[in-house]
N, C-alpha and C positions, 0 to 999 in steps of 0.2 A: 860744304858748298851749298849756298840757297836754290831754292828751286820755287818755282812758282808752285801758289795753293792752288790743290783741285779744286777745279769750280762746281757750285752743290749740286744734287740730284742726277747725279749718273747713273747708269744704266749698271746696272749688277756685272754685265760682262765687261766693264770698262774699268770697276773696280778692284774686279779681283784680277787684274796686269798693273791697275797703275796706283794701288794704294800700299804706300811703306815708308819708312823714315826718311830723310833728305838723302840726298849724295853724299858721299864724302869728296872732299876737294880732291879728288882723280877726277871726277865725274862720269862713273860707271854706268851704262843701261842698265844691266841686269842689277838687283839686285847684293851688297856684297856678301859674304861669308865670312862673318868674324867669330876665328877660330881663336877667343883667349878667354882664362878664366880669372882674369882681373886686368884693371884698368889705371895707366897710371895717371897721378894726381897733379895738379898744377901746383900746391901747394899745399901746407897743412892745416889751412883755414878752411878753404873749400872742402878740406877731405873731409875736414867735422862735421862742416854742415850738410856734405852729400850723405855722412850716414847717421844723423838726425834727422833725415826727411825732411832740410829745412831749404834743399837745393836741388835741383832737379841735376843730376849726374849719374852716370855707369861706375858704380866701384866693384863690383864681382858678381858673376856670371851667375851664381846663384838666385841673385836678388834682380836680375836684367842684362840682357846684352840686345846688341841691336838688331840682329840676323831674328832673335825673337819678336820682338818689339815690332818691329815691321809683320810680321805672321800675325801678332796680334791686330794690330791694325788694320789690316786686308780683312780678317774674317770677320772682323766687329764689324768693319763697315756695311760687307755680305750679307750678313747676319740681322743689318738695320740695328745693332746694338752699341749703345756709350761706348761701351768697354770690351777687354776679353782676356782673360789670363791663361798664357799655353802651358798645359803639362805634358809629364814623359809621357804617358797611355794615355787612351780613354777611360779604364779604368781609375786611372791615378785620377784624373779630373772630379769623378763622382765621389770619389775620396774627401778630395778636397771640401768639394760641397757640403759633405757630409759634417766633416773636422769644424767648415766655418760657421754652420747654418745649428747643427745638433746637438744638444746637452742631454742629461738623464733626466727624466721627464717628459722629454719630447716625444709626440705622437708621427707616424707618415703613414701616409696611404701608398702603395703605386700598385701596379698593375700585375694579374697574374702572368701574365706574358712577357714582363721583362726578360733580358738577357740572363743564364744562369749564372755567371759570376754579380751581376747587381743584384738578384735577389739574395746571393748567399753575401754578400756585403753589407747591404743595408739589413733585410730581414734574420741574417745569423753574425756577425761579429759584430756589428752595434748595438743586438741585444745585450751582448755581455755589460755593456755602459748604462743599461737604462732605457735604451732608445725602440718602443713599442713599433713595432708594421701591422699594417695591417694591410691584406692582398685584395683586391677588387676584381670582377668583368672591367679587361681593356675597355669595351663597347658599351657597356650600360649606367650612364650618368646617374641613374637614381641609386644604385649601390657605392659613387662615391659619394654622393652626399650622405647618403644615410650612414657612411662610415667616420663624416667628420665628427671631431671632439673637442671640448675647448683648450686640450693641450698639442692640436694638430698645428703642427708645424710646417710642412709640404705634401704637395701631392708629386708624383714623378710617376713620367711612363715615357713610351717610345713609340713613335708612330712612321713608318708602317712600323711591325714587331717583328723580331728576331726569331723564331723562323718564319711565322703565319701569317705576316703581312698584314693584322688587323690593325685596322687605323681607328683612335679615336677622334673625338670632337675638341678639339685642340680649343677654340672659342666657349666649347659649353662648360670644361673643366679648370679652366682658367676664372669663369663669372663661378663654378662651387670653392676654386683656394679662395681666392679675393673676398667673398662672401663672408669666409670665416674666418679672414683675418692672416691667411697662410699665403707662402707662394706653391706657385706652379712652376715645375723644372720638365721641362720636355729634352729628349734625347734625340736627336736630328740626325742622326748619324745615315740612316735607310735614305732619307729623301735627300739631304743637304741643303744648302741656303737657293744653292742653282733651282731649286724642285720648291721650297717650302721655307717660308722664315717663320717661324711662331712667335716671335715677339710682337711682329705686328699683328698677329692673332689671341695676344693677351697674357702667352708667355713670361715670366718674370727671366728665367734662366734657359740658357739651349745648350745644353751640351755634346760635346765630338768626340768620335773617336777618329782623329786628323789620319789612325792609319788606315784608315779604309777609303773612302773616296778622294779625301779631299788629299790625300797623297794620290792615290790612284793606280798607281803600279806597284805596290807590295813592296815599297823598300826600306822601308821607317817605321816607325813606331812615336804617334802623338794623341795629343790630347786636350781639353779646350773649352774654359766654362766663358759665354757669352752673355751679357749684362747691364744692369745701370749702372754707373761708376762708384756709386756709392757700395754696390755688393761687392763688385770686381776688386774696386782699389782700398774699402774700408773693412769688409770681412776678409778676404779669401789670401791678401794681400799681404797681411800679415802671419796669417797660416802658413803660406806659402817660405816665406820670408824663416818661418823654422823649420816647417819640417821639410822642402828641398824639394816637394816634384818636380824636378824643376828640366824642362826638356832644354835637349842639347843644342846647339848653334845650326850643326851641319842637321838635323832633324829639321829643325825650324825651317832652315832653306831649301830640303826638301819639297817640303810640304807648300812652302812659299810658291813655290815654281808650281807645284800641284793643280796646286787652285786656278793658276793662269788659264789650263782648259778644262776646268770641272764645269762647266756648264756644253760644251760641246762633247764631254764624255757623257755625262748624266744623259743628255738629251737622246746620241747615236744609241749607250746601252738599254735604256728605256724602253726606246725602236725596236730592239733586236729583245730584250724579253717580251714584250708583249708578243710579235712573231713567234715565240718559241712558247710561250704560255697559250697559244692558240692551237697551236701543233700540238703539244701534250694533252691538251683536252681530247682531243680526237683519235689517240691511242689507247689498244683495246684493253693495255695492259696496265693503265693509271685509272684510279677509281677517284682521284681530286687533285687538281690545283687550285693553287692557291694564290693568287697574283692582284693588287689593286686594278691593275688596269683592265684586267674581267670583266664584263658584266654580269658576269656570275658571281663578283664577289661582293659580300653582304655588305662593305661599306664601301662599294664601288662610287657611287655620287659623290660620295664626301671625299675619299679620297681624291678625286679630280678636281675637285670643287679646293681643295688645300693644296694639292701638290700641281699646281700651272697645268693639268690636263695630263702626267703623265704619272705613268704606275712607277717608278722606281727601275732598279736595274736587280733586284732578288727575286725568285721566284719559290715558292716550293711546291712538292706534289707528292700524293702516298700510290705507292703500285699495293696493286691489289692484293690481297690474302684473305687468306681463312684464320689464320689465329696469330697472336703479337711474335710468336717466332717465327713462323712462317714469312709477315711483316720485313723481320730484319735479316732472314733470311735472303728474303726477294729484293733487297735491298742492295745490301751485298753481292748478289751477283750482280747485279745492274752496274754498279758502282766498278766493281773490280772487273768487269768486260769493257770500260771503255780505255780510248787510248789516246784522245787529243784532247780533251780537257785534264782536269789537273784534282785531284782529291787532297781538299786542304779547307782547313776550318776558319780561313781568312775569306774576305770577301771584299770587294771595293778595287779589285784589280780589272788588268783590260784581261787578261786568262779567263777564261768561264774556270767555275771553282764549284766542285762538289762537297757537300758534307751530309755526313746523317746525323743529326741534332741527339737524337736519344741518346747515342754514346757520347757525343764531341760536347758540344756548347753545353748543353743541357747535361751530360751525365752524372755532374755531380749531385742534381738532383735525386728526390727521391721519388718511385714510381707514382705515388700520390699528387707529388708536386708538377709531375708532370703531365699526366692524364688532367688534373686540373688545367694547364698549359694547353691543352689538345697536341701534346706531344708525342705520335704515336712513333711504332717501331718499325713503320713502314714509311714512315717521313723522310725526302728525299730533296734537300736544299740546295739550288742551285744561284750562284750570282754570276748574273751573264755577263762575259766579257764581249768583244768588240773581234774575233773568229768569223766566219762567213757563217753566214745562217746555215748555208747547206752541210758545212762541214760537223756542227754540232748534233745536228738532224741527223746525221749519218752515226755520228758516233752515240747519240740514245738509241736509236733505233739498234745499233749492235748491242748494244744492254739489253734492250728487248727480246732478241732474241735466243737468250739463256733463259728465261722468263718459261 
């Protein structure tokens, strides 16, 4: 069923309701969900050329289906990007990048603060191929350029950071890849496109984890490299095409629906950490938070100045101690006294979500890797959901009081 084209320059909130493939001749509102994993053929002429890439057609759910397609198209357009190719995880996504973009020989730079499963992705199984890392200051532009080489391939980082919320200069590390001939892949996952688009900040690649916000309620599992079409549909597309990340239909439509109020969640959870990042500053029993929207956080300007004026929806903060066990000691009680949030190393849901990074996200690190990280044992992660301010207050303050 034809539908009339959107007319250009919409409003971000307009597009993530109204951008996806045509109708089908039912002519649905919502969105469909096409649950199959192949597609039948008009004939045996077209089947040829649909799988010579010389016909634009659905022949198996591996290689495309529409319930995908449409997800992809809502976030590219978000995103301000040509293209976008969904995988199962966010993980599986940087995979991807990795498979499309890296051979042996190839240099990367990215950030000592990535997430602990990217560092051990890129910086420990792609070394078995060849593939050199090298770790940088999130924050300090002259350590990556002095890290570039002439076999530097990308830079990659995450802004804000998983757990410490340090945000880079998204424009200043974008003019050190292009400089030297590499791209820049940024990880968007903290702010999302509702908060932050990096492409138009110089970004080559933005990468999702689709199960965190942009689903939003914890129910799915996706993933999501955003792009020029020449990356999307000429590297990744082919990767993709064997080795199969390939995310599932009813994931897709998830997540599709997701997006419809990721900017009115982004926005209300935003609201409500900053209120709770003000609150913890002022308890006798937290020696730091950690939150962009601070002005106590060191890259407070910048981050407002990138993310539309708002700190994100993560927060963390270290309760006080005298020595690293003590740290995860006082942690643990806090954590295990409360009783209306929820202790889980997922985040991007409307539930406020507790984790302690030393052991969860981070623990497969090494003590080094993470003291380099500022990852200490008294670190206490929280991503706020959409709960009444009061009733959160109430339940830190009862962790407080094991303290």
């Amino acid at each position: 069923m034809s539908q009339h084209p959107l007319p250009e320059n919409l409003h971000i909130d307009t597009l993530a309701v109204r951008t996806a493939v045509d109708r089908s001749q039912y002519g649905e509102n919502s969105e469909a969900m096409y649950l199959t994993s192949g597609y039948v053929q008009p004939d045996a002429e077209t089947a040829a050329r649909r799988f010579a890439g010389e016909e634009e057609g659905y022949t198996y759910s591996r290689l495309g289906n529409p319930t995908v397609t449409s997800l992809e198209l809502r976030l590219a357009a978000m995103e301000g990007a040509e293209a976008c190719i969904a995988t199962s995880t966010g993980m599986s996504s940087i995979l991807l990048m990795c498979l499309g973009l890296l051979k042996s020989g190839d240099h990367v730079i990215c950030s000592h603060s990535l997430f602990g499963s990217t560092i051990k992705l890129i910086g420990g199984e792609f070394a078995k191929f060849g593939v050199e890392t090298s770790f940088v200051s999130q924050t300090d532009v002259a350590e990556w350029k002095a890290a570039m080489k002439p076999n530097t391939r990308l830079l990659f980082a995450e802004t804000p950071t998983n757990p410490l919320t340090e945000v880079c200069d998204i424009k200043a590390l974008a003019a050190v890849a292009h400089e030297g001939k590499a791209l820049f892949v940024l990880d968007n996952c903290f702010a999302t496109p509702a908060l932050q688009r990096p492409i138009s900040m110089g970004a080559d690649l933005v990468v999702h984890s689709g199960t965190k916000y942009l689903d939003g309620q914890g129910r799915v599992m996706a993933g999501a490299l955003c792009g020029s079409k020449a990356l999307i549909e000429d590297v990744f597309g082919p990767v993709m095409r064997s080795a199969g990340m390939t995310l599932s239909p009813f994931n897709a439509w998830v997540v599709l629906k997701g997006l419809e109020t990721l900017s009115i969640r982004m926005k209300a959870q935003s609201e409500q950490a900053l209120a709770l990042a003000l609150w913890l500053e002022a308890q006798p029993h937290v020696a730091r938070v950690f939150y962009p929207g601070l002005k106590s956080h060191p890259q407070h300007d910048l981050a407002m100045a990138q993310q539309s004026g708002l700190g994100g929806a993560v927060l963390s903060f270290e309760v006080k101690a005298t020595s690293p066990e003590q740290g995860r000691e006082n942690a643990f009680k806090l954590m295990n006294a409360t009783r209306t949030v929820s202790l889980s190393t997922n985040l991007g849901d409307v539930k406020t979500l507790l984790a302690h990074p030393a052991s969860t996200s981070h623990g497969r690190l090494t003590e080094a890797q993470r003291q380099v990280a500022g990852i200490q044992q008294s670190l206490i992660r929280v991503a706020v959901g959409l709960e009444h301010l009061d009733d959160l207050k109430a339940d830190f303050s009862r962790g407080f009081q094991t303290l």
